[in-house]
Backbone as XML, in Angstrom:
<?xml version="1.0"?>
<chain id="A" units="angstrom">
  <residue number="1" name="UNK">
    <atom name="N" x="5.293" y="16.456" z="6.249"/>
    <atom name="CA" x="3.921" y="16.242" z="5.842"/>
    <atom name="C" x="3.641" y="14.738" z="5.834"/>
  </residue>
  <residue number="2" name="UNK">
    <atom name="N" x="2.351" y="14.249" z="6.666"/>
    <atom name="CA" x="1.864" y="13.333" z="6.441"/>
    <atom name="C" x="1.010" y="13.025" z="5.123"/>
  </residue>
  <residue number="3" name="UNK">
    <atom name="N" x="0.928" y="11.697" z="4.565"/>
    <atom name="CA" x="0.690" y="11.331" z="3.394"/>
    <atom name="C" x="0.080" y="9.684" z="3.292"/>
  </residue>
  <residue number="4" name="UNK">
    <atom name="N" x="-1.123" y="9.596" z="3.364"/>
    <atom name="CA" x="-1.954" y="8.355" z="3.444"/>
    <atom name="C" x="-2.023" y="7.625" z="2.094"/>
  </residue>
  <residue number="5" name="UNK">
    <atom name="N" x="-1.924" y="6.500" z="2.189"/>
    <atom name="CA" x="-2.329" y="5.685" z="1.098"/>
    <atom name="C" x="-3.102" y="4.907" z="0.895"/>
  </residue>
  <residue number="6" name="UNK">
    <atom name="N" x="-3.999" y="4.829" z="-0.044"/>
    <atom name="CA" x="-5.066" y="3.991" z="-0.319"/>
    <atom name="C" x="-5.035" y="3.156" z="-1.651"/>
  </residue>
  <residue number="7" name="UNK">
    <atom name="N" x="-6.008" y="1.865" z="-0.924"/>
    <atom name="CA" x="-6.243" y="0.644" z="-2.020"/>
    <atom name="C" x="-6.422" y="1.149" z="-3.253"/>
  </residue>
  <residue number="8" name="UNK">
    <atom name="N" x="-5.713" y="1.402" z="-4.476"/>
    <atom name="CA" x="-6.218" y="2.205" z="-5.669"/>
    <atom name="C" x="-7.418" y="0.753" z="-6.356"/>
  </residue>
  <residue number="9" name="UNK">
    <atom name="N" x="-7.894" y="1.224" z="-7.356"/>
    <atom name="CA" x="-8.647" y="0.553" z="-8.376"/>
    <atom name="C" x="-7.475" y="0.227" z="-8.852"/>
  </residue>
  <residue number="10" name="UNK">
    <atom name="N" x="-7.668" y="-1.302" z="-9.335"/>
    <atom name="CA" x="-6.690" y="-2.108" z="-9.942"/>
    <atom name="C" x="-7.365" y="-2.464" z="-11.371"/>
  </residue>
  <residue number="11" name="UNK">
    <atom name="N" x="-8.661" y="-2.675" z="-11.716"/>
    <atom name="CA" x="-8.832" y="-3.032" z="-13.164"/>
    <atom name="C" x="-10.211" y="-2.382" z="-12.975"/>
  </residue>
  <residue number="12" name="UNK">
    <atom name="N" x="-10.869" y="-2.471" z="-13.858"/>
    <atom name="CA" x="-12.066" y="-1.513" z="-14.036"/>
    <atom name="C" x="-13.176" y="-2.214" z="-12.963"/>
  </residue>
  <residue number="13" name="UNK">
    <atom name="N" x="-13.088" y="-3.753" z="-12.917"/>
    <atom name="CA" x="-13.881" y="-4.994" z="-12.068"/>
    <atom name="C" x="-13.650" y="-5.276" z="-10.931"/>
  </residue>
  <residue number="14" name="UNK">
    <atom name="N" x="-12.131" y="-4.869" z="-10.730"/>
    <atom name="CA" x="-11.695" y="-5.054" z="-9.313"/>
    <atom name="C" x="-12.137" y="-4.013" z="-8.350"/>
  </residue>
  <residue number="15" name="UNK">
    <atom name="N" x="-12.845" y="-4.416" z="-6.997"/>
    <atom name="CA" x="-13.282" y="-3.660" z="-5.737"/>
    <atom name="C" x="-12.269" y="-4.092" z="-4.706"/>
  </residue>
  <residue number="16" name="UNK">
    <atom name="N" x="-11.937" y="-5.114" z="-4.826"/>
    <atom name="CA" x="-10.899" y="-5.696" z="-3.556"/>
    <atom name="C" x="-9.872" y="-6.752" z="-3.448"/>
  </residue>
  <residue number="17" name="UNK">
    <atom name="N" x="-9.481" y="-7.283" z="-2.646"/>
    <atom name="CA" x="-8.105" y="-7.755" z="-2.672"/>
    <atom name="C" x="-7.527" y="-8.054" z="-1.128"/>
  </residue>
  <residue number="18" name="UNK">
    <atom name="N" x="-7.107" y="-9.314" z="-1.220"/>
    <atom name="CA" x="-6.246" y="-9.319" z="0.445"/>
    <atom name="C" x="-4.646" y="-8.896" z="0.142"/>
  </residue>
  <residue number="19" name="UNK">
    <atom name="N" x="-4.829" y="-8.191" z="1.375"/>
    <atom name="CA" x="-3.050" y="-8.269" z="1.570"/>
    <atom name="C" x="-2.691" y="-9.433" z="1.887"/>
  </residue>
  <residue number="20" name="UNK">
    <atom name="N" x="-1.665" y="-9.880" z="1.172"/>
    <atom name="CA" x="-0.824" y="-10.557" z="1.128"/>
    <atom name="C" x="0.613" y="-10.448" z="1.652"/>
  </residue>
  <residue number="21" name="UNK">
    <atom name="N" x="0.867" y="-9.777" z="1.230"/>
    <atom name="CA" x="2.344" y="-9.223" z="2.731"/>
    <atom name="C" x="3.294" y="-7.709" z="2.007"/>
  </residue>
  <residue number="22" name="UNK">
    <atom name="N" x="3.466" y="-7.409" z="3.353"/>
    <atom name="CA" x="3.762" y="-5.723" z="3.495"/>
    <atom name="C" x="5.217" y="-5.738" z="2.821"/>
  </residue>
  <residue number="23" name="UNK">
    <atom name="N" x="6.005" y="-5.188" z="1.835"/>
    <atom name="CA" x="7.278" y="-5.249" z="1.595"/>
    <atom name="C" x="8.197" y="-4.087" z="2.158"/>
  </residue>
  <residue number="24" name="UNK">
    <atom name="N" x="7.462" y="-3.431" z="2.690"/>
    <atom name="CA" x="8.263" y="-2.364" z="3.144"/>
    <atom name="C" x="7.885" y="-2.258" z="4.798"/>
  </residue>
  <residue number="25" name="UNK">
    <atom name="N" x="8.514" y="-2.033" z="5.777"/>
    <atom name="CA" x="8.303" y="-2.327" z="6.895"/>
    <atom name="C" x="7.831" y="-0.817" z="7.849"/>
  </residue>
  <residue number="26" name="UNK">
    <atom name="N" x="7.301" y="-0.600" z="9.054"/>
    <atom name="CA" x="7.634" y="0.908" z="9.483"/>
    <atom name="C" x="8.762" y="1.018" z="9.850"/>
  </residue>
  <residue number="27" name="UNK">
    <atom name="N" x="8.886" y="2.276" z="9.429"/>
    <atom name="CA" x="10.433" y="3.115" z="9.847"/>
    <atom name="C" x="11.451" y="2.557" z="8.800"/>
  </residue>
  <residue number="28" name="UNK">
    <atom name="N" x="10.962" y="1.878" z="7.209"/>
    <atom name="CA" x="11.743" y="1.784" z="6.318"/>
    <atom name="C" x="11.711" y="2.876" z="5.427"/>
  </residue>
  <residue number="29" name="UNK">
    <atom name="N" x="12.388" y="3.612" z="4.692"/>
    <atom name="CA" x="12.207" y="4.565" z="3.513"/>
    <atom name="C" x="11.726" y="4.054" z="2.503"/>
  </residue>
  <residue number="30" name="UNK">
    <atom name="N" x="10.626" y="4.254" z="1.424"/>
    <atom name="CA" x="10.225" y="4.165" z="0.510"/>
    <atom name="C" x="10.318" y="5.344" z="-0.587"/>
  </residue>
  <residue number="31" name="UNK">
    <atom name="N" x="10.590" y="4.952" z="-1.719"/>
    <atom name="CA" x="10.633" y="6.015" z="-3.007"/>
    <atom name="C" x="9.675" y="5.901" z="-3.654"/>
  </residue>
  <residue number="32" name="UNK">
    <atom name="N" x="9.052" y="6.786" z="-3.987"/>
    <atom name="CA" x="8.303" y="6.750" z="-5.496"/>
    <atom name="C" x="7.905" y="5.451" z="-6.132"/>
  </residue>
  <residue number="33" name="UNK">
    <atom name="N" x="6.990" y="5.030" z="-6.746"/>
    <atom name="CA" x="6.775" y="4.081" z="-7.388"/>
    <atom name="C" x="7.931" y="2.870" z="-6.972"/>
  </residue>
  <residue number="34" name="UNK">
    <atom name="N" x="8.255" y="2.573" z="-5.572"/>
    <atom name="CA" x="8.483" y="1.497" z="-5.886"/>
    <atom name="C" x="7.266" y="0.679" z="-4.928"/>
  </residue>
  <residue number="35" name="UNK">
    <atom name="N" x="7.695" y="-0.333" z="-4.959"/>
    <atom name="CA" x="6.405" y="-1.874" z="-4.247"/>
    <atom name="C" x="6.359" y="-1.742" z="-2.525"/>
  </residue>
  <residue number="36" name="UNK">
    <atom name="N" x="5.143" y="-1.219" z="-2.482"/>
    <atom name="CA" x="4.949" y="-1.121" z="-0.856"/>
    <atom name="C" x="4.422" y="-2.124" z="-0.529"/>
  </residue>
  <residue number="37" name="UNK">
    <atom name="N" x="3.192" y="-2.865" z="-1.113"/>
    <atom name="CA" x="2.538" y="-4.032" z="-0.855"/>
    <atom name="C" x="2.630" y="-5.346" z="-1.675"/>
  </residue>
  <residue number="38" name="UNK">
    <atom name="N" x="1.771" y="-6.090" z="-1.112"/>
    <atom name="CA" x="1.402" y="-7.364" z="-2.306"/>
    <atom name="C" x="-0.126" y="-7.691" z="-2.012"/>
  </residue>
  <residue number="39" name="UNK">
    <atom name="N" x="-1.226" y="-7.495" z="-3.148"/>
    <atom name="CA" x="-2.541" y="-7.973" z="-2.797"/>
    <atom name="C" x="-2.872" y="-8.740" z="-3.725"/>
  </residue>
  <residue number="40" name="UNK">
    <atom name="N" x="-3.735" y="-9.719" z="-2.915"/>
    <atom name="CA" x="-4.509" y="-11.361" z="-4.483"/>
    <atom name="C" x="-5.872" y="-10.822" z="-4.294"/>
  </residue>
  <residue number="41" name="UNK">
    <atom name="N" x="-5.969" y="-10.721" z="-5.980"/>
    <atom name="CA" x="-7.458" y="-10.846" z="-6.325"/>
    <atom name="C" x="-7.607" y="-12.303" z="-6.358"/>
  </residue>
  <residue number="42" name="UNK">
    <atom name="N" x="-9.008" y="-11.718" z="-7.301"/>
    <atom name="CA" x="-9.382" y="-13.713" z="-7.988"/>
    <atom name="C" x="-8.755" y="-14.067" z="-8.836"/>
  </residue>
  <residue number="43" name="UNK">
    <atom name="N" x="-7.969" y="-13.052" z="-9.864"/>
    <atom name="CA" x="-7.680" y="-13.573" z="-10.561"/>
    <atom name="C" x="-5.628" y="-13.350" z="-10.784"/>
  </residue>
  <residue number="44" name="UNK">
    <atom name="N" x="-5.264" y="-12.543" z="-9.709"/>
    <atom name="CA" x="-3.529" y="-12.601" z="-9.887"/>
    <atom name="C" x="-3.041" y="-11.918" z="-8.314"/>
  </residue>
  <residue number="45" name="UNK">
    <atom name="N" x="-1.709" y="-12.027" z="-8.321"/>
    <atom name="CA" x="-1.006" y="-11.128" z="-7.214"/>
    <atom name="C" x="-0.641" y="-9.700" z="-7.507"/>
  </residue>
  <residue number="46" name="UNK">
    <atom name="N" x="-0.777" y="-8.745" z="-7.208"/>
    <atom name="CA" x="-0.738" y="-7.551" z="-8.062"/>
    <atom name="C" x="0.401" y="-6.929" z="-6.423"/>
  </residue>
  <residue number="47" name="UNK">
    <atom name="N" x="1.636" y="-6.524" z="-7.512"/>
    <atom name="CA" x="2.374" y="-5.337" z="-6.828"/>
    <atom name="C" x="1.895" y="-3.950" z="-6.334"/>
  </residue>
  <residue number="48" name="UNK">
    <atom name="N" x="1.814" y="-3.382" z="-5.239"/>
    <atom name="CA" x="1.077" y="-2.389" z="-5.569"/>
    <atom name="C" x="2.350" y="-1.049" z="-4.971"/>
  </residue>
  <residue number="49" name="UNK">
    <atom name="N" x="2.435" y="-0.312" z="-5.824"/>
    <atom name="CA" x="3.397" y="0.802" z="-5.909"/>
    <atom name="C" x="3.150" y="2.030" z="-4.850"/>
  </residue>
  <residue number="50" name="UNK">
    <atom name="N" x="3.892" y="2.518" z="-4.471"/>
    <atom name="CA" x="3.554" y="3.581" z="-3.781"/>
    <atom name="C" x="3.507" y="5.004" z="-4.317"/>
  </residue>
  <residue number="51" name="UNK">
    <atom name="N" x="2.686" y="5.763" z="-3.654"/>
    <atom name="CA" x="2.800" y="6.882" z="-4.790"/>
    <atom name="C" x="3.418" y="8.455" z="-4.252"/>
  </residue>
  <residue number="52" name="UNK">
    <atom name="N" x="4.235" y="7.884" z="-3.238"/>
    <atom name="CA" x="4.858" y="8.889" z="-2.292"/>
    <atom name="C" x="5.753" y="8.510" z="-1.933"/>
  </residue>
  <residue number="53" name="UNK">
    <atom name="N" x="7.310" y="9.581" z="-1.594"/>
    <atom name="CA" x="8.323" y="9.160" z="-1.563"/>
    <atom name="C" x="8.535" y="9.492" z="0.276"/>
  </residue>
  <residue number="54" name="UNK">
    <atom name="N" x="9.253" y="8.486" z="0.952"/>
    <atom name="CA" x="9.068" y="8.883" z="2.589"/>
    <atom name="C" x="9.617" y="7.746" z="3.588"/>
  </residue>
  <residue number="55" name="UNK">
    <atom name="N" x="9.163" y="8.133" z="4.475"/>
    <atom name="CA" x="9.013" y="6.888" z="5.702"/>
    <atom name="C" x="7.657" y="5.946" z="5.756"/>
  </residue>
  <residue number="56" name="UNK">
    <atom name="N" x="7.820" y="4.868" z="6.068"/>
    <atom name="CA" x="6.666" y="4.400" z="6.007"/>
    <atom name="C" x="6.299" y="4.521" z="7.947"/>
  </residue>
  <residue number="57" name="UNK">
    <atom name="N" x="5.171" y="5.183" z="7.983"/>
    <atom name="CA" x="4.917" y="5.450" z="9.455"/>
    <atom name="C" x="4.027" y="4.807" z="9.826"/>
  </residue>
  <residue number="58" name="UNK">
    <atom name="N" x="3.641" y="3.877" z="9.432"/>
    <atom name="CA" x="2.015" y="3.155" z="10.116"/>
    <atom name="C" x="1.890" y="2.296" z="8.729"/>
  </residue>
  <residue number="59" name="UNK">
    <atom name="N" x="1.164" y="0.805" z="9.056"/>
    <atom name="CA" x="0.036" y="0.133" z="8.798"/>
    <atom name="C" x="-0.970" y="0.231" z="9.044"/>
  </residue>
  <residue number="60" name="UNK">
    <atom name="N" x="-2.191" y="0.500" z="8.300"/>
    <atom name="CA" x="-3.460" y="0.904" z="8.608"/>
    <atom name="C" x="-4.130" y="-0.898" z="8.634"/>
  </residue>
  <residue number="61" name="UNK">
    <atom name="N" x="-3.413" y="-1.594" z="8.054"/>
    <atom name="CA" x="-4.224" y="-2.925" z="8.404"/>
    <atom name="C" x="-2.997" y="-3.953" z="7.954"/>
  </residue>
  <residue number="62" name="UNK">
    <atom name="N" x="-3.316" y="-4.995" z="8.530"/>
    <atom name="CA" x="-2.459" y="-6.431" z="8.564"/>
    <atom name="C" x="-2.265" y="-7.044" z="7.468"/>
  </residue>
  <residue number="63" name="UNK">
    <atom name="N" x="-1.392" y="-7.840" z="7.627"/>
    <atom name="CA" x="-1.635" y="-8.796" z="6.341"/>
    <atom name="C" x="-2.965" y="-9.743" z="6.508"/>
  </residue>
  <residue number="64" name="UNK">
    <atom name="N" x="-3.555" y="-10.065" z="5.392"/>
    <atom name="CA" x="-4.765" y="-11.144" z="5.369"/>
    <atom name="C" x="-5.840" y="-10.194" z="5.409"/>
  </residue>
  <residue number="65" name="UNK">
    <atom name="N" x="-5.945" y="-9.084" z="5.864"/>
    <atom name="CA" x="-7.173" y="-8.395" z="5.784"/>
    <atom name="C" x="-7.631" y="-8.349" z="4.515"/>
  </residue>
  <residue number="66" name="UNK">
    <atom name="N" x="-9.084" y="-7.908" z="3.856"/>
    <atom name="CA" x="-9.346" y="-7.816" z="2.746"/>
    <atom name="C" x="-9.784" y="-6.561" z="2.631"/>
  </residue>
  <residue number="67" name="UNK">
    <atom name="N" x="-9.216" y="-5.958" z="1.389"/>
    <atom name="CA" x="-9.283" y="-4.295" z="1.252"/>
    <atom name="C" x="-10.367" y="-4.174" z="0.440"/>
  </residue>
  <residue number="68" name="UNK">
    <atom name="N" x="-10.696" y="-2.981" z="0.247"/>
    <atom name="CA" x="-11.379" y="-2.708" z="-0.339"/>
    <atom name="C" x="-11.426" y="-1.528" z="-1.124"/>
  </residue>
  <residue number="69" name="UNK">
    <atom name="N" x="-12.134" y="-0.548" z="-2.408"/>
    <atom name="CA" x="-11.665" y="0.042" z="-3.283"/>
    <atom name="C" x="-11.282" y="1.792" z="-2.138"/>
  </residue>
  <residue number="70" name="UNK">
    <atom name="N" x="-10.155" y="2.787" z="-2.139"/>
    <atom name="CA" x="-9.783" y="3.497" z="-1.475"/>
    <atom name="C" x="-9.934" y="2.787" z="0.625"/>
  </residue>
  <residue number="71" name="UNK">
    <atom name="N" x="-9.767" y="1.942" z="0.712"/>
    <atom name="CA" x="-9.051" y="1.950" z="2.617"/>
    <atom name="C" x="-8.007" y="2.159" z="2.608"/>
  </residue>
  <residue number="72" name="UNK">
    <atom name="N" x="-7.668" y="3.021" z="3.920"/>
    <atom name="CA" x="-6.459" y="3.419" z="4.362"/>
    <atom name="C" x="-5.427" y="1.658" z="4.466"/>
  </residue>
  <residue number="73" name="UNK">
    <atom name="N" x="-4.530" y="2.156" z="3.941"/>
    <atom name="CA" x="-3.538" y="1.134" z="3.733"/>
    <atom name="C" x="-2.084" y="1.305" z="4.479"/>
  </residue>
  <residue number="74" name="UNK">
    <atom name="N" x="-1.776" y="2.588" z="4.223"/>
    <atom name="CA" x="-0.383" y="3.022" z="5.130"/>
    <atom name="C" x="-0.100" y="4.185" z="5.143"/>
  </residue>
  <residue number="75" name="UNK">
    <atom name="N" x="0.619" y="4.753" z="5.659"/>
    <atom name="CA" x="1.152" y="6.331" z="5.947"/>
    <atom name="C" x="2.087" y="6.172" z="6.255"/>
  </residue>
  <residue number="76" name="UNK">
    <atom name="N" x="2.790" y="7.404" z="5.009"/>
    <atom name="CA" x="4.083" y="7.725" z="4.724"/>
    <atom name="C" x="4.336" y="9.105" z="5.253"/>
  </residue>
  <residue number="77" name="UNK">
    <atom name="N" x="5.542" y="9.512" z="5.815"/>
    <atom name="CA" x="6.083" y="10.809" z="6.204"/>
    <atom name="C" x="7.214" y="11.222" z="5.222"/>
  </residue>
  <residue number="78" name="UNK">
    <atom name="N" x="6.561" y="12.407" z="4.456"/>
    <atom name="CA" x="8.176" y="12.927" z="3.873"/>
    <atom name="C" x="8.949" y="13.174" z="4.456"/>
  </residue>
  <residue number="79" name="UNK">
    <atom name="N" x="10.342" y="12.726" z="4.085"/>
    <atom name="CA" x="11.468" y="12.755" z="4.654"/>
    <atom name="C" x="12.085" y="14.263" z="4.316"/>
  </residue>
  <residue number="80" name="UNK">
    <atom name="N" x="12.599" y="14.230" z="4.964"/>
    <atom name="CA" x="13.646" y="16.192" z="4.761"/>
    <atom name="C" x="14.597" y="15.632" z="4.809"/>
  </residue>
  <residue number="81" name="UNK">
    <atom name="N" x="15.576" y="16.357" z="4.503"/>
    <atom name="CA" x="16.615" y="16.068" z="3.427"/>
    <atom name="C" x="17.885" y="16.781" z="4.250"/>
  </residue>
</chain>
């Protein structure tokens, strides 16, 4: 099963955020809550967690782009076991 991820809401004020750089690469495994990205608001660098455990199969956008509240961000493939 494919499994998309999106820019969550980060504080009640926050709409957006640049990526700042990808920590997990395609075709790396990712778990559960750990750090897929890095995005700067105005006011900090915020880790942003993943919320699916898998492959990471795609970047939906680059670093430096500026996101915005739910854009496609990356897609993960569950892994079988």
């Amino acid at each position: 099963m494919l499994y998309d991820v999106t820019f969550p809401k980060l504080t009640a004020k926050t709409e957006k955020g640049m990526l700042v750089s990808w920590l997990k690469n395609v075709g790396d495994f990712i778990e559960k809550d750990e750090v897929l990205y890095e995005v700067e608001t105005d006011k900090a660098v915020h880790e942003i967690e993943c919320p699916y455990s898998g492959i990471v199969t795609k970047h939906y956008q680059p670093e430096g782009t500026v996101l915005y509240l739910n854009d496609l961000v990356a897609q993960i493939e569950e892994a079988s076991l």
